[in-house]
C-alpha positions in Angstrom: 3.3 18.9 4.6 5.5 22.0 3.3 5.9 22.5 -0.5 9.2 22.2 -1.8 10.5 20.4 1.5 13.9 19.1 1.8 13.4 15.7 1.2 12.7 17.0 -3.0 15.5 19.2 -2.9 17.5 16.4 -1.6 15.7 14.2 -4.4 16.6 16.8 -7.0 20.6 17.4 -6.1 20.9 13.4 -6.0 19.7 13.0 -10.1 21.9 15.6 -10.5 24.9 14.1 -9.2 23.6 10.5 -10.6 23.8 12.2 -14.1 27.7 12.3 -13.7 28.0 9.4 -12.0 26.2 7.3 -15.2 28.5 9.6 -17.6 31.7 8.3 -16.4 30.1 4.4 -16.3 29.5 5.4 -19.8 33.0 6.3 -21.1 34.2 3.0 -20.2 36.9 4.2 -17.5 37.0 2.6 -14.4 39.7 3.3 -11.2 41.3 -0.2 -12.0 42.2 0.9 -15.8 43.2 4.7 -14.5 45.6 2.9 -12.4 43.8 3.2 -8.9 43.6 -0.7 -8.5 44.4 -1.4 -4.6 43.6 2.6 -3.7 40.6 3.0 -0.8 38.4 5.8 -1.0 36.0 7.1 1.9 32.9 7.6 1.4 30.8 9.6 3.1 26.6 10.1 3.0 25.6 13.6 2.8 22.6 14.9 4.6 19.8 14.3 2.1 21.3 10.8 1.4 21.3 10.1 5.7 17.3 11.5 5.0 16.1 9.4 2.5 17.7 6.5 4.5 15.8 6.9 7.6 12.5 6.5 5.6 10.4 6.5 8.4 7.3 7.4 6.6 4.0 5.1 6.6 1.5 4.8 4.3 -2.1 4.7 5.4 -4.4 3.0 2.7 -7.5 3.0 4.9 -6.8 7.2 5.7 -6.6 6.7 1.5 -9.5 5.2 0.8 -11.2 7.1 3.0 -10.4 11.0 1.6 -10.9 9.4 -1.8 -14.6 7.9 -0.7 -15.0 11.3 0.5 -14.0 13.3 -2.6 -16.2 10.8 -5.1 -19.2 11.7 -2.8 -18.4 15.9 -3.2 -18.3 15.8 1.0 -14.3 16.2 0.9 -14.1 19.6 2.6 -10.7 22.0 2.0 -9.1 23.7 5.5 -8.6 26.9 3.4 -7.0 28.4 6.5 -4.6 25.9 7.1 -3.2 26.1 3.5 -2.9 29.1 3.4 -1.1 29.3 6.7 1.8 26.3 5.9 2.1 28.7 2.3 3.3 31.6 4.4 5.2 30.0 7.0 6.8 28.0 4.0 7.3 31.9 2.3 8.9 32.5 5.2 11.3 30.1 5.6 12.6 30.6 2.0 12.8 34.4 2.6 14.9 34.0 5.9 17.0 31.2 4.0 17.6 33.8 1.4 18.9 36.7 3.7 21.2 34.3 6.0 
């Protein structure tokens, strides 16, 4: 798991877009009253929109219940090591994003 993957930044850009979507539902004004009754328009998914789609993800409640079981009984054990290495490589990738 990276911090700050893409499917959040996707997440985020969407409610941004959503917040000017709702403002226009708001004033009222639809295509058929501007006039565009009988116009098509394409529509096409961006990339974030194609990724939240394909939601492929499962949940594991016994994995859960399990890490939780382990935490209430102060045995849950912390892979320092591999934290810290997904919090450089995930450095990384922002810094190379940033220079490209």
């Amino acid at each position: 798991m990276k911090i700050g993957n893409l499917v959040d930044k996707a997440l985020t850009g969407l409610s941004s877009r959503s917040e000017g979507v709702g403002s226009a539902k708001n004033t009222g004004k639809t295509a058929a009253s501007e006039g565009a009754a009988g116009k098509s328009a394409t529509v096409t998914l961006s990339t974030a929109a194609n990724l939240l789609a394909e939601d492929t993800a499962t949940f594991d409640a016994a994995k859960v219940a399990r890490i939780k079981q382990s935490i209430d009984n102060g045995t849950y054990q912390v892979n320092a090591g591999a934290i810290a290495d997904k919090l450089i490589g995930n450095a990384k990738e922002l810094l190379q994003g940033r220079q490209g």
